[in-house]
N, C-alpha and C positions, 0 to 999 in steps of 0.2 A: 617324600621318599628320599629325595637329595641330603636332605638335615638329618634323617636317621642314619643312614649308610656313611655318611661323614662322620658320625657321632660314634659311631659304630668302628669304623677307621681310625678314630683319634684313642678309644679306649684302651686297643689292640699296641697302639703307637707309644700315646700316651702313660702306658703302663698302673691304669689306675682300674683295680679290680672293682670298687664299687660302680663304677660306671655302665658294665655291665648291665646291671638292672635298675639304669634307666631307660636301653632301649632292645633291653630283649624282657618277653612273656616269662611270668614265674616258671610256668611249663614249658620252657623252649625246649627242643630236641636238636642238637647241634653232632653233625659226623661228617671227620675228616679221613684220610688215609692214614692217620698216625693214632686213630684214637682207634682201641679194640673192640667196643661197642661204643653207642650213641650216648651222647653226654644229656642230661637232664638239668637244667635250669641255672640262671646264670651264675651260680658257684661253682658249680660244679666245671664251665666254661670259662668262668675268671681262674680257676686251678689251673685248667689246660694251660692259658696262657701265662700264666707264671711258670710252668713249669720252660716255655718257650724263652721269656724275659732271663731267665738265669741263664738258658744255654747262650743267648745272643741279645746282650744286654742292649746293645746297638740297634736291633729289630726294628725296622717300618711294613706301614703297610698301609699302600696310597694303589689310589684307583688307578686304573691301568686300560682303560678305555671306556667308551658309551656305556652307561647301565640301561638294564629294559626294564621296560614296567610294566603290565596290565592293570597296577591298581592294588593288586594281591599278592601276584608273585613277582619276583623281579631276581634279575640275572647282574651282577655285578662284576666283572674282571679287576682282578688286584694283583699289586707285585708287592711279595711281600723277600727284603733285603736284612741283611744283616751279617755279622759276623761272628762265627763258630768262636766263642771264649769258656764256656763252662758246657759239663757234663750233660749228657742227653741219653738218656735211655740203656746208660751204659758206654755210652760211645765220647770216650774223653775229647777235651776240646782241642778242635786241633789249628786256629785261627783262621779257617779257609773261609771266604766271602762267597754267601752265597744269594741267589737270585730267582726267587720260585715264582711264576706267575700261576694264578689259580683264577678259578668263576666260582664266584657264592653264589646258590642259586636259594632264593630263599623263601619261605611264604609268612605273611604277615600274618598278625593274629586276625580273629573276627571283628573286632576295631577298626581292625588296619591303622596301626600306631605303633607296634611292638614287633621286632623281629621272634616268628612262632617254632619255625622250623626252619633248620639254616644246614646246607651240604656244602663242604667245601672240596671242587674239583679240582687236584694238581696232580703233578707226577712225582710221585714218592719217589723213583727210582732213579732219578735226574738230581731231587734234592741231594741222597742218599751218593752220587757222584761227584756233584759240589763239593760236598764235608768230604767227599775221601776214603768212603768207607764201601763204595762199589767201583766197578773199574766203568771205562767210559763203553756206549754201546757199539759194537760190532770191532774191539777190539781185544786184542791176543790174552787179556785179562777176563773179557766176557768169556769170552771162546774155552778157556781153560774154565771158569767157574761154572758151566752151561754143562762141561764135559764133567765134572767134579760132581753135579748133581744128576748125571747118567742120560743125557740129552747125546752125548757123540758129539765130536766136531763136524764131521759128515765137509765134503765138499759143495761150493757155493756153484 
């Protein structure tokens, strides 16, 4: 499990799309906060990640505590770092450093050799404050954009 999830970290690091499908299932089903629906099979997930590799050429993503195992599924914590240099979803680069910690929660194939099905948990909206392009929480920027979307600022 250790040699996959490593292998799996280095791909992502590494920036080498074939690699991909050596340790994920032709059928993986891969869903993060940033993909619109569930990606299907490691092309389709080596894309994602190129499109990551361009905006933050600098990108890591190394384990970030204890992983779990039952054998099947397993829970992984990662920090995945880098530096805002190219364009992202529209949102031009603007060199902010940033630092997302996530949990892959993932299940292996029938095998149990191949990553099958893989969630990745982070907070979009932390990332999205990092880069610069949201205001930080509970400040006079949220507060105004909370009110802009018809929420009130109401008293605390």
């Amino acid at each position: 499990m250790n040699d996959l999830l490593d292998a799996f970290q280095g791909a992502w690091t590494g920036r080498r799309r074939g690699a991909f499908r050596k340790m994920c299932a032709p059928d993986l089903h891969w869903e993060d906060p940033f993909c619109e629906e569930p990606l299907y099979g490691p092309e389709a997930l080596a894309d994602h990640a190129a499109r990551l590799w361009e905006a933050f050429p600098d990108a890591k993503v190394e384990a970030a505590g204890e992983r779990l195992s039952d054998g099947r599924f397993i829970a992984a914590p990662i920090r995945i770092s880098g530096t805002h240099l190219g364009e992202i979803e529209g949102i031009p680069a603007t060199g902010h450093y940033v630092v997302v910690h996530a949990v892959l929660y993932c299940e292996l194939d029938p095998p149990r050799e191949q990553l099958w099905r893989v969630r990745a948990f982070f907070d979009a909206y932390e990332a999205a404050v990092q880069v610069g392009v949201l205001p930080r929480r509970g400040s006079l920027g949220e507060r105004a954009l909370l009110a802009l979307r018809g929420f009130g600022i109401g008293r605390r």
